[in-house]
N, C-alpha and C positions, 0 to 999 in steps of 0.2 A: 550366618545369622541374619533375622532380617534386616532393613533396609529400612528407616526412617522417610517417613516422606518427603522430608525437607532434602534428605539426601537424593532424590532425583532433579533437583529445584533446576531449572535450564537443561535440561537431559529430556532427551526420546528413549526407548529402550523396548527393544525387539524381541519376546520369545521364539528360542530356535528359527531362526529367520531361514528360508532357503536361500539366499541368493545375497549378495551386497553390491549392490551397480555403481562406481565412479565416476562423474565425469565433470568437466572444468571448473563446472557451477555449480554442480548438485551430487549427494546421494542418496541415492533410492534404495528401499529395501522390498524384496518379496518376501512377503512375514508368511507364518507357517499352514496362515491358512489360503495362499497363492493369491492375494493380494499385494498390487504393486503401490507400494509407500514413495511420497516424497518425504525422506526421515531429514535430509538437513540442506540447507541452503549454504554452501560455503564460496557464492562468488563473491567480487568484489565491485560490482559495475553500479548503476544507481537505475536500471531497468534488469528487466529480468523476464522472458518468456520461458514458461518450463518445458519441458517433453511431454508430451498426452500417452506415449507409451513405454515401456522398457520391456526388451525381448519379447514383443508384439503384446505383454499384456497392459491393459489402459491401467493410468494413475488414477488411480481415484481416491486418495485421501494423502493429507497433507498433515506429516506428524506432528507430535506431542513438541513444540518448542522448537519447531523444524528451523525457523525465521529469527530465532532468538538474538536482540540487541544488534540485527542488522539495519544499524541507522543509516547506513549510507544507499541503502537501496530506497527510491521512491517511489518507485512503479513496480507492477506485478501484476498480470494477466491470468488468471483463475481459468482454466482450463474448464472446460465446460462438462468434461467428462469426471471432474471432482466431488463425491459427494459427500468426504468425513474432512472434515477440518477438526485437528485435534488440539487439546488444551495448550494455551497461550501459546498458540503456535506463528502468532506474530508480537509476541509481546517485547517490548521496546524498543521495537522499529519504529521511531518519533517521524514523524511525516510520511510515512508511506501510503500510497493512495491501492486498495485493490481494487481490479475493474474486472469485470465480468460481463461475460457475450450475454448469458444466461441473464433471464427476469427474475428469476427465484435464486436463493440461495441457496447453496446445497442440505440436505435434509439434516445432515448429524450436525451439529456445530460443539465444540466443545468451551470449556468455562473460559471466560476473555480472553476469548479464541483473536477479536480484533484489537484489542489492546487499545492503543492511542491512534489507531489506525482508519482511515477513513475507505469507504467502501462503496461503489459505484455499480447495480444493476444494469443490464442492458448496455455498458459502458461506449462510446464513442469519442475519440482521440480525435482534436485537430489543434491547428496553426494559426493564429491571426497574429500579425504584429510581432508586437517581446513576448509573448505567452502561448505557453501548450493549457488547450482546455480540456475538461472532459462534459461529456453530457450523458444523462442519465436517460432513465426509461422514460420519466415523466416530464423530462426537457428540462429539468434543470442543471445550470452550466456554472464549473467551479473553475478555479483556476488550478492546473499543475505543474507547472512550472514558469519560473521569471526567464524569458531566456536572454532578455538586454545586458546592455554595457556593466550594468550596477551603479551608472552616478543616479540616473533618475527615471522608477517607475510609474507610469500615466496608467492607471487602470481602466480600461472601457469600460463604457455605462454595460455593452450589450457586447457579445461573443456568441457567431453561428444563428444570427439572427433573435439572441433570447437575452431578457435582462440578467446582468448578477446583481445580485441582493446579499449576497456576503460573500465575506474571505474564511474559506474554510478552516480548518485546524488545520496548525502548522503550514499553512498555505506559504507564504515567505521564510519558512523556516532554514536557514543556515546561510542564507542569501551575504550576499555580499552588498545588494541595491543601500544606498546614502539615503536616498530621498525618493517618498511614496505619494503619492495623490492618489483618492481614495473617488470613486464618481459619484454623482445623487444616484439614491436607489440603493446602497447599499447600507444595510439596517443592521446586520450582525457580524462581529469578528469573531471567530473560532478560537481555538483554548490554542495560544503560544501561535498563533499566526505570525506574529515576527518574532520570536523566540530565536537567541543565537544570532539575531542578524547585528553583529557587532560593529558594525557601522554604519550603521542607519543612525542620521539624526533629525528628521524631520519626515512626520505622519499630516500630511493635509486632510483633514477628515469633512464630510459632508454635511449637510444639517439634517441630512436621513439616517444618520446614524445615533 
């Protein structure tokens, strides 16, 4: 009988797939038409770099709810050879940042394909201090993770030589940090930036805010 649409609601689903690939973190499907799927994201680490191939052929699309309610992953590297992001294929994944080598996005994008999730072109990773940055294509630099004690977060005006002017979404999100200072220069907070940080009791905020 058919199948309701709400009845796929968090499901990927493969016609006659040839192939089904396992492995720690993920599984991939080669669908019938010898395309290689990342069909599900099943690790549990809070980074994630995927394989660019299975059985030598490239990944290049990232199924239907593949990422689904994986909160605990914050990071994820879009493989540069990705070009189908399929429907809500990261949907409520609450702070995950995707980063991309690539300046473009890939061409197919499917319906809130990013969900709550925030998304970096040209992406570049580094280290200052308590904090993983990222920086984008057009220089500007979010914060990715808090990596201090959790009593007390100093935010820098500038990271990588560029100012921050806001705390992204969910940028502090699940954080342990007590107590935040916030520097001049920063003008907007993102949706649930400190969302879940249950012990946080003190936001020093700036007059640029």
């Amino acid at each position: 009988p058919p199948i309701p649409s709400y009845g796929w609601y968090g499901c990927g689903y493969y016609y006659d797939p040839q192939k089904v690939i396992l492995d720690e973190e993920a599984t991939y499907v080669i669908d019938k038409d010898g395309n290689a799927v990342l069909a599900k994201y099943i690790g549990t680490g809070s980074e994630f770099v995927a394989r660019e191939t299975v059985d030598g052929i490239p990944v290049t699309k990232i199924g239907r709810y593949a990422f689904y309610q994986k909160s605990n992953l914050k990071t994820y590297w879009i493989p540069n050879e990705i070009q189908v992001i399929g429907d809500f294929a990261f949907d409520g994944c609450n702070g995950l940042a995707l980063l991309l080598e690539n300046t473009r996005l890939p061409a197919s994008l499917g319906s809130g394909w990013n969900s709550n999730c925030s998304y970096y072109l040209g992406a570049q990773v580094f280290t200052e201090g308590d904090f993983r940055f990222v920086k984008d294509k057009d220089d500007r630099v979010d914060i990715l993770t808090y990596l201090g004690d959790g009593e007390n977060a100093v935010v820098p005006a500038q990271a990588g030589g560029h100012p921050l002017t806001r705390i992204p979404n969910y940028g502090f999100y699940g954080s342990n940090v007590k107590r935040v200072v916030l520097p001049e220069g920063i003008t907007a907070l993102g949706y649930n930036a400190f969302g879940e940080c249950r012990q946080l009791r003190e936001i020093q905020l700036p007059q640029s805010l």
